[in-house]
Steps between C-alpha positions, in 0.01 A plus 500: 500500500731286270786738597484437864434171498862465266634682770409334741599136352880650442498623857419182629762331211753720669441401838454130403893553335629695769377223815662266234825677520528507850432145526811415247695741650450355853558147395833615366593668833385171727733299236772729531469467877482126519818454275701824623755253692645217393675258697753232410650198665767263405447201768804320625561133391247397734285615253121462613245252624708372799393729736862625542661872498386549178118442518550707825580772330241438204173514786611836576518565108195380489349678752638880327282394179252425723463837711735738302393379128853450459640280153765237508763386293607175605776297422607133642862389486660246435832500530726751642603628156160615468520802762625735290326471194124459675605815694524669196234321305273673771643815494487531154093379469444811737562390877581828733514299768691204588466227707825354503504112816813423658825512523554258157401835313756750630746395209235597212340829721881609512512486118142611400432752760741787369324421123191603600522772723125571485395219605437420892680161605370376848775229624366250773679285708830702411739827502595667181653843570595784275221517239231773552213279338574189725316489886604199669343298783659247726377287761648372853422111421671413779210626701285233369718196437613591893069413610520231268790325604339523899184360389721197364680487824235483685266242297759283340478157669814362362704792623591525120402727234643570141488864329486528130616849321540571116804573394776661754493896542463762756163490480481105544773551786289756712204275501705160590688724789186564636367168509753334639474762796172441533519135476785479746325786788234257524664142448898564577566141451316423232644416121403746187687399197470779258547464129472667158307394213696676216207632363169647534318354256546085495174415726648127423844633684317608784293134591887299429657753784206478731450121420872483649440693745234324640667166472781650717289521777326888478113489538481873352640694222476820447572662152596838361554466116228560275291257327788207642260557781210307341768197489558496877141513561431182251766372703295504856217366347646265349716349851123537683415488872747719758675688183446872441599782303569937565432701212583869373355747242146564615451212703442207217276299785242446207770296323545265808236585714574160721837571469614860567484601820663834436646748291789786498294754270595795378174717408612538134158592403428798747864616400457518126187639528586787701835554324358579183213723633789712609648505181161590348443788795898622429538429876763161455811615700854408321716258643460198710277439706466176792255362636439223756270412740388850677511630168237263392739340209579141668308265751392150594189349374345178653261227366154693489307153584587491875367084526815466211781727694391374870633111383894667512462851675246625820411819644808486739741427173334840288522723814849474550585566143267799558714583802819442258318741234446745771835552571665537173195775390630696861876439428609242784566235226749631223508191273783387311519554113808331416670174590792767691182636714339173581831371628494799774158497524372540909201273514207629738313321732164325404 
């Protein structure tokens, strides 16, 4: 009787240690699971926190750890110096993906890219050919500075507008093209002064330009350069009553809710997000690819609070930048990308 009941306590021992194996060994696997990919970024100068390209970017970053368990290695910079050595910083604390946000990278990805050939680099907003372990993604900004620039044609009740970009590039150049279409399809004799800030990252650069700006006469401003954005938005708060601002990145209308009537977005977020799932699947295509509006990669946002956007823009104003919309997503408006396009540029009818 002794016996079996000895045998029967290091049978049940056994089990006890066995089910406690499996549960440690499980653990191990989810862990292994969660921090299988990691993912690094290296911002642009915009850095994050004003709602600009980078923190674009960063919600779709957030939203891999999110659903895919995804890690990341981030890095904010500073100065332009800094690419290179936060690219590798990354790379070298275990990044096999990387997020690498405009065009003020390209320098640094050239140089760090070929070091690390195991390592995935995912270039937005720019081209990089020749380098197996680089995938690049471009937008048609034009698209979207084109149904910005009609909106401020057709709400602007000075008949002038101002246009703020970062500092000059063919980026920069696409998006200005296209607004000044836009603007001048919908208001041919109307004034837009465009001008660049220099930077992307001196908010107090921004409100000095758009304070001008205003002062000359525009009512609305619409910016394209990074957290200089938050400036011109200070700015039309600041001048009050019958002064307005156009916004970029994701919209920004929470910075300015008063103020913004709309935005030329780029969906940064969906874009990231989807970029590095491919990676992760070992379905992300080499090359470049572009996206604008039928592709989902560029569009027009408005004011959400319709009592806010009605006091510049009614139903009549949005349905014919619909209409506008409508025809560059079927191919009847080709808009210009370049000052050399814009200048032979065939307006359509409104």
């Amino acid at each position: 009787m002794k016996l079996r009941k000895m045998v029967l306590c290091i049978m049940g021992l056994c089990m006890a240690l066995s089910m406690t194996a499996c549960g440690k060994t499980e653990k191990v696997a989810d862990k292994k699971t969660e921090s299988e990919t990691v993912i690094g970024f290296v911002t642009g100068l915009d850095g994050l926190g004003g709602q600009g390209f980078s923190d674009a970017v960063y919600k779709g970053v957030k939203q891999l750890e999110e659903e895919m368990g995804t890690k990341t290695i981030l890095i904010e910079s500073k100065d332009v110096s800094d690419f290179a050595t936060n690219l590798r910083t990354i790379c070298n604390q275990g990044a096999k993906i990387v997020l690498v946000p405009g065009i003020q990278l390209m320098d640094a990805l050239k140089t760090v890219a070929p070091e690390y050939p195991d390592v995935q680099f995912i270039f937005i907003d720019g081209e990089l050919e020749g380098f197996d372990n680089v995938t690049s993604t471009l937008f048609r900004e034009q698209e979207a500075a084109y149904l910005l620039g009609a909106f401020a044609g057709l709400t602007t009740n000075t008949n002038k507008v101002g246009y703020i970009g970062g500092t000059e590039g063919s980026t920069q150049e696409r998006a200005m093209s296209g607004f000044m279409a836009g603007f001048k399809t919908t208001n041919p004799e109307g004034e837009c002064i465009q001008l660049y800030a220099g930077t992307f990252n001196d908010p107090g650069k921004g409100k000095e330009i758009a304070t001008q700006l205003y002062n000359q006469g525009a009512d609305m401003v619409a910016t394209w350069a990074g957290s200089v954005n938050t400036g011109v938005f200070q700015a039309a708060e600041a001048k009050g009553e019958g002064y307005y601002a156009l916004g970029a990145a994701l919209g920004q209308f929470e910075q300015s809710p008063e103020k913004i009537m709309a935005s030329q977005v780029k969906t940064l977020d969906v874009i990231t997000f989807n970029l590095v799932k491919a990676a992760m699947e070992g379905t992300l295509g080499k090359g470049a690819t572009v996206m604008g509006i039928k592709e989902g990669g560029v569009d027009i946002l408005y004011n959400p609070d319709k009592d806010i956007l009605s006091k510049v823009a009614d139903d009549s104003v949005v349905d014919t930048v619909n209409k506008l919309r409508d025809k560059i997503v079927n191919g009847e408006i080709t808009v210009p990308d370049s000052k050399e396009a814009l200048e032979t540029f065939e307006y359509p009818g409104i």
